[in-house]
N, C-alpha and C positions, 0 to 999 in steps of 0.2 A: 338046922344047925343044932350041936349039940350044946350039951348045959354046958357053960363056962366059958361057949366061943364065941363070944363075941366078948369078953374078957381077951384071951388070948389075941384076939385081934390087934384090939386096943394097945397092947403091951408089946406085942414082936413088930407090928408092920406100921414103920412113920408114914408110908404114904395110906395107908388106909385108915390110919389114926388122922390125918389131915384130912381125910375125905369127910370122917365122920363129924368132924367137930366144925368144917363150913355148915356141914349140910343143919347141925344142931343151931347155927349161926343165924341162917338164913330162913329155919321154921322160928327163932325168936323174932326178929325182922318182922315176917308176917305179922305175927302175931301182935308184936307191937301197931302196926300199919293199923292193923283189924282194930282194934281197941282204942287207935286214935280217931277213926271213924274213917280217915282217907280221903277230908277234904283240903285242897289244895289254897284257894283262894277264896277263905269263907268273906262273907259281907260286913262290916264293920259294926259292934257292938249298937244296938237301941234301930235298928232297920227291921220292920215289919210290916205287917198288911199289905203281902203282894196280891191275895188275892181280892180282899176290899177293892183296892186301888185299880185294879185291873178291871171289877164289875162297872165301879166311878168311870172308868173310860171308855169302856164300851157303851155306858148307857149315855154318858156325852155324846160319845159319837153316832148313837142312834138316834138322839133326841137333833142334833143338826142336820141328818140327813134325813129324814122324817122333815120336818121346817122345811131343805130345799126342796125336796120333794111335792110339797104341797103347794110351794111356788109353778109348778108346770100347768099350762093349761091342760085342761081334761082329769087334771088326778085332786081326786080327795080321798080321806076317811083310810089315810096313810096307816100300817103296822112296820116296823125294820128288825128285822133279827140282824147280827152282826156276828160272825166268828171273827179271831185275831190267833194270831199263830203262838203266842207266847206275852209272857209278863213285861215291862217294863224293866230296861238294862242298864242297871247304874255304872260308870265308870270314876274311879276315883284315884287320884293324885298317887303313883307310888314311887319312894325311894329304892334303888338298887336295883338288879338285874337278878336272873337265874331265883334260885332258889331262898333266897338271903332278900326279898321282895318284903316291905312291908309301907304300910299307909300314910299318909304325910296327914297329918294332924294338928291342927292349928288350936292354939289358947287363946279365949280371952273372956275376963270377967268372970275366971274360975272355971272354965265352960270349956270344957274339951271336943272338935269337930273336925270329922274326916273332910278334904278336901274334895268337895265331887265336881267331877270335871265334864262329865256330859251324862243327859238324861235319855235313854232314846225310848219310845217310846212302841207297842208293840206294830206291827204291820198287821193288815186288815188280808185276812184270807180269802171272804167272801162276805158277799151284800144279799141279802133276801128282801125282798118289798111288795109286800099286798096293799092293792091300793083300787078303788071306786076309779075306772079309769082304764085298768092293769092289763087289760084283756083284750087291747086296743092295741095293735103289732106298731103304730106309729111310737104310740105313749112308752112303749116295752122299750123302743129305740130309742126315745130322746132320755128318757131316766136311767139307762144302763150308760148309753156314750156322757151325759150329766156327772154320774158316779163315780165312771170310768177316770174321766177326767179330772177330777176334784180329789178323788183319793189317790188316783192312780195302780187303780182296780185293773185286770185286766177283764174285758167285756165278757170272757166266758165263767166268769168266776163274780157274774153277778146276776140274779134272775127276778123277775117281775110277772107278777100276774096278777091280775082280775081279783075282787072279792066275790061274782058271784051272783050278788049284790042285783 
């Protein structure tokens, strides 16, 4: 384009002057979005330590399945690795619909607090368990259906072996 045309653009053609000043619209838009970070429904002010809380759970839940585990006969001298698919999912109280969403917020005693309305907790992806015992195709079957059952593990998604030992 030569010098001054997109000047002359501007000036003789309304529909190509409408074009240009959405499209100038719709890069501030972005721009804006970008800068606002682009989170939609952030977590309510003084919420932190997902991942603390997330170790806190897994190693509870190792520490109780380690315990049953060592209730079986034939197993001792228990270790449990645990994966979990994800953190712990706060859900909390909100006023309104669409976009116009925000947190119901209760007073008292100066003390401002989002209402939270369910905790859930993460799901266990998979069970690993070395154990004095493990190596025992019986012991692998009653600790895996044990696991299965209690967490609601599926059986292939939890494995048992021998120390070795």
């Amino acid at each position: 384009m030569n010098e001054g045309g997109l000047i002359s653009v501007i000036t003789h053609s309304p529909k190509k002057r409408l074009v240009l000043l959405l499209a100038a619209v719709g890069a501030a838009l972005l721009l804006l979005g970008a800068l606002a970070g682009g989170k939609k429904n952030d977590a309510p002010a003084g919420e932190s330590g997902g991942n603390e809380e997330l170790a806190e759970y897994a190693a509870t839940l190792e520490g109780r399945i380690k315990s049953l585990c060592e209730k079986v006969d034939g197993v001792s001298d228990v270790s449990v690795l645990l994966t979990l698919d994800s953190g712990v999912e706060r859900v909390y109280a909100e006023n309104g619909a669409g976009a116009g969403k925000s947190y119901v917020v209760i007073s008292s005693g100066g003390e401002e607090r989002v209402v939270l309305v369910r905790e859930i907790c993460s799901s266990v992806r998979g069970i690993a368990v070395v154990c004095r015992g493990g190596e025992k195709i019986s012991v692998q079957k009653t600790v895996s259906e044990l696991l299965s059952c209690a967490l609601g593990v599926p059986i292939s998604k939890i494995s048992v072996a021998g120390t070795g030992k």
